[in-house]
N, C-alpha and C positions, 0 to 999 in steps of 0.2 A: 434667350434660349435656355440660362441654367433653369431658369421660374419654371418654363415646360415638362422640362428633366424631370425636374424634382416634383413635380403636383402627375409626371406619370409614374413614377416609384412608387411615391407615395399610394397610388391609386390601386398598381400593381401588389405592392405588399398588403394591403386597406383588405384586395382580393380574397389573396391567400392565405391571410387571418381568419377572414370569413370561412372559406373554404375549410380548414383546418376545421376549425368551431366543428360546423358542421358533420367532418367525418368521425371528430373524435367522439361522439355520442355513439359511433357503433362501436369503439375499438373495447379492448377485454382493458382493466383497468392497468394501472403504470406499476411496473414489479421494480422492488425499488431492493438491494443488493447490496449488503457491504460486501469489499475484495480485497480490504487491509487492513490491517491492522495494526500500531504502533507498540510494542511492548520495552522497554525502560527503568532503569532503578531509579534515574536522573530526573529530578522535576522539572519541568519545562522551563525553559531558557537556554542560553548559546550554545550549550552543551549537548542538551539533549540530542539531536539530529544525531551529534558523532556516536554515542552511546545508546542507540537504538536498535532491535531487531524488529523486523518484519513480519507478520503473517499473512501471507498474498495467497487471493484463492487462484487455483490453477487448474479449474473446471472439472466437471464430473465430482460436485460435493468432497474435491481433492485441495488441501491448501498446501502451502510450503513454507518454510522458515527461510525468511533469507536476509543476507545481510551483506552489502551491496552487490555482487552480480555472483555469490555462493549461497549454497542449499546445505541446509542442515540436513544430516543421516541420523537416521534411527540410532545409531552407535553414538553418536553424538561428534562425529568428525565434519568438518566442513567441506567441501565440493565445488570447483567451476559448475554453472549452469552451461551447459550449450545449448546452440540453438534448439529449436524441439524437433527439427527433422536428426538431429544426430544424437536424441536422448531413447538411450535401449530401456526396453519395459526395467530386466534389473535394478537398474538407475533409479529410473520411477518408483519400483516398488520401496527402493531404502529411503527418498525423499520426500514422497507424500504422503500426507495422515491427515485423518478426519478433525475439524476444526478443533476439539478440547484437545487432543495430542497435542497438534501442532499449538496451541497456546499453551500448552502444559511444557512441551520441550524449550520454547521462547522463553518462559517463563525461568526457568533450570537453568540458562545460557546468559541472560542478560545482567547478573551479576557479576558473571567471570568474564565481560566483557574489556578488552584496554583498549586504548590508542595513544598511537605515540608513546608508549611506555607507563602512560595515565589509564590505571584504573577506574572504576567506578567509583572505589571510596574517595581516590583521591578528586574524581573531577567534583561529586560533589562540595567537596570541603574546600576548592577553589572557587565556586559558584556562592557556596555560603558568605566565602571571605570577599568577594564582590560585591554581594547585597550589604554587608557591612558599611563598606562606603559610603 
């Protein structure tokens, strides 16, 4: 009974592979989009993740700086996001900028980033004294 199952999925899927084939010859070609961006003084390894900002696009050629659930301001203060039925246009306008801005302000921000009371210089220089090992 599984032998059946499986030779009619198979047959099923076999279908709509074909099918697919077929329609995608009329479709307009595949638009392909970045919508993040990673910015970091930190070179990649266990660190970086904590020491990163984001550039997320946020539709209408509008992106945002953000760094886990806050938006960078123009002013350069950070912000809860709310959900977007409770974000007033004001709001909007001090948090989103055209893609160089907002990589330009990420860029301004991710040095003075801490955590934990670990700066940048210092998390790099424990990441250094790691690779040592």
């Amino acid at each position: 009974m599984n032998d059946t199952r499986d030779a009619e999925l198979a047959e099923h899927f076999r279908a709509l592979r074909e099918r697919a084939a077929t329609e995608a010859a009329a479709l307009p070609p595949a638009n392909v989009q970045p919508t993040r961006y990673e910015v970091s003084c930190v070179p990649e390894g266990i660190d970086r993740a904590h020491f990163s900002i984001h550039v997320e696009y946020r539709g209408r050629d509008l992106w945002a700086v953000t760094r886990h659930r806050e938006c960078l301001a123009a002013d350069g203060t950070w912000s809860w996001e709310s959900i977007p039925s409770e974000r007033e246009d004001e709001w909007l306008a001090r948090h989103r900028f055209d893609l160089d801005t907002a990589l330009e302000l990420a860029k301004q921000v991710a040095p003075l980033l801490t955590v934990n009371g670990f700066t940048v210089t210092e998390a790099i220089a424990m990441e250094a004294r790691r690779n040592e090992s």
